[in-house]
C-alpha positions as CSV (number, residue, x, y, z in Angstrom):
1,X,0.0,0.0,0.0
2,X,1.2,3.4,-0.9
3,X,2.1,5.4,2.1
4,X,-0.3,8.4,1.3
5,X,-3.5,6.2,1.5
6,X,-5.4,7.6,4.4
7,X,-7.3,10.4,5.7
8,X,-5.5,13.2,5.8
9,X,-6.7,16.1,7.9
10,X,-5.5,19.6,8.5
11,X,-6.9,20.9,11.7
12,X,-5.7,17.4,13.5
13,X,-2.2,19.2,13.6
14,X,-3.8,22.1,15.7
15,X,-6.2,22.7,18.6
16,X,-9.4,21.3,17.3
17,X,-11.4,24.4,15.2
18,X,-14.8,25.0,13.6
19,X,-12.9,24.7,9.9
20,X,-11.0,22.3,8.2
21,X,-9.7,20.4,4.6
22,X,-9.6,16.2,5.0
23,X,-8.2,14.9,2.1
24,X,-9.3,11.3,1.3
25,X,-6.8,9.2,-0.5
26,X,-8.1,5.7,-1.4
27,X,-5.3,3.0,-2.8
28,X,-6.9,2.4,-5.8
29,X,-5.7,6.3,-6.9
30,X,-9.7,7.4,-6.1
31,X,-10.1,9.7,-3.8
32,X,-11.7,13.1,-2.4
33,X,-11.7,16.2,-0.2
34,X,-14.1,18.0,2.1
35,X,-14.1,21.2,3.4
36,X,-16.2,22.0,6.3
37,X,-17.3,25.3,8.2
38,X,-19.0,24.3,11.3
39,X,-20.3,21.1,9.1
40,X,-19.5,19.5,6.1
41,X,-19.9,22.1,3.4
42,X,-18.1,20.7,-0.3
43,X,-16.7,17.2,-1.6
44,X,-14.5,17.6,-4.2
45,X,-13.6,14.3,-5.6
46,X,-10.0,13.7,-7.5
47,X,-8.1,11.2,-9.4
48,X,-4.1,10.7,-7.6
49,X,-1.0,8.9,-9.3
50,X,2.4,8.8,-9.1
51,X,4.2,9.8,-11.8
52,X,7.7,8.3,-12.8
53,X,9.5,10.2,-10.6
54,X,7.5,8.8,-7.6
55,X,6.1,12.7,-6.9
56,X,2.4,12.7,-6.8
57,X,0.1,13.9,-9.9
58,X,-4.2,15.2,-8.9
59,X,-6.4,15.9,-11.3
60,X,-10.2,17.4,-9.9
61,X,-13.4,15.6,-11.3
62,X,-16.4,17.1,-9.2
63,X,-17.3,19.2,-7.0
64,X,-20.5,18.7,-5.0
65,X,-21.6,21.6,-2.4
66,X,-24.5,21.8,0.1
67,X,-25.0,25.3,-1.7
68,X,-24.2,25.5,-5.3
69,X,-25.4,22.8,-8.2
70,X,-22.6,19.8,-9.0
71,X,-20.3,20.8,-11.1
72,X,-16.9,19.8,-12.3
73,X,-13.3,20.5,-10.8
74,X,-10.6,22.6,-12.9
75,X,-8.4,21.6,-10.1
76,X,-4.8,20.0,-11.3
77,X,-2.0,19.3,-9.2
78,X,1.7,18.4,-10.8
79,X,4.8,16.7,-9.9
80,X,3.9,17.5,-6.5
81,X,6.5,16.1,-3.6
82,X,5.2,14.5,-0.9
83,X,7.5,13.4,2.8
84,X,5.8,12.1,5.5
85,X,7.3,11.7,9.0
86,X,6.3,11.7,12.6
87,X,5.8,15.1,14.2
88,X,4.0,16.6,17.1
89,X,0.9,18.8,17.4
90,X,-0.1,21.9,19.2
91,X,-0.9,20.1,21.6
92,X,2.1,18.1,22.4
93,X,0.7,14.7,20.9
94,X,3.1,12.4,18.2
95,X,1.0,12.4,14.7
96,X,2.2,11.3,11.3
97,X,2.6,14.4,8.6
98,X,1.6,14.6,5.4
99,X,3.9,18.0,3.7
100,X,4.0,19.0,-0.1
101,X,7.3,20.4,-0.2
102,X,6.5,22.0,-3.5
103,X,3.2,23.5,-3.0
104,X,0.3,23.6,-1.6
105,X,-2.2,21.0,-1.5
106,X,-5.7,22.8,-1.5
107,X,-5.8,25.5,0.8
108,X,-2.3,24.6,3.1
109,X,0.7,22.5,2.6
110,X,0.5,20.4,5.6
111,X,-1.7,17.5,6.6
112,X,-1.8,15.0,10.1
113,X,-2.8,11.0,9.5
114,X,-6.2,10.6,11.0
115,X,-6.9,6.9,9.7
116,X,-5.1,4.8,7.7
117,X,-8.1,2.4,7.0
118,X,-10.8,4.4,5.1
119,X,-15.0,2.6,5.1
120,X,-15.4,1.0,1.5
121,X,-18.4,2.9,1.3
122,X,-17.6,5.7,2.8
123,X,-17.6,8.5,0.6
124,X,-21.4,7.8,-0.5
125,X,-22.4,8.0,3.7
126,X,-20.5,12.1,3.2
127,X,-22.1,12.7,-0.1
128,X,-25.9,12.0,1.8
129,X,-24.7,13.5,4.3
130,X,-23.8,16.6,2.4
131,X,-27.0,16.6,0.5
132,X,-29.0,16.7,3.7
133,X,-28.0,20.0,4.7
């Protein structure tokens, strides 16, 4: 398994806040980000492969939004350098970080490992979720 496969969240390297970006990387190079605002608020899914080099390629596919009508992602990310390595939050706890050396991924550069494991189904139980509000 790759090592980026996971949940990937940005707030989990800070004191808990009402906002956040949790990037969703599935092995099968599926996979998906939210952003939340108090609640869940957009899904952005994405296609993820490594290119030759081993550096990490993301092209968008759609966006789906508790406010706007689905539409599709522009969003393309290239030759992107990944490291991961053990750090420590804010507050004082060990967590495995996800940086982009290169760039920024979405809105930040810098992402803690919330899960490794990530529910089969799981995406469809946000998308519902995001289509209730």
């Amino acid at each position: 398994m790759d090592e980026i496969v996971g949940e990937w969240s940005a707030d989990a390297l800070f004191d808990p806040g009402p906002s956040d970006e949790i990037i969703y990387f599935l092995e099968h190079g599926d996979g998906w980000i939210e952003y939340l605002n108090w609640s869940l608020s957009a899904i952005e899914t994405f296609r993820w492969w490594r290119n030759e080099e081993g550096r990490i390629n993301i092209k968008g596919e759609t966006i789906h939004s508790n406010s706007e009508p689905l539409r599709k992602s522009n969003k393309v990310h290239s030759n992107l350098l990944i490291s991961i390595q053990q750090g420590i939050t804010t507050l004082d706890k060990p967590i495995t970080i996800l940086t982009v050396e290169n760039d920024k991924l979405y809105e930040t550069n810098k992402y803690g490992l919330v899960n490794k494991t990530i529910e089969k189904d799981y995406l469809a139980k946000r998308l519902l979720l995001l289509n209730k509000r």
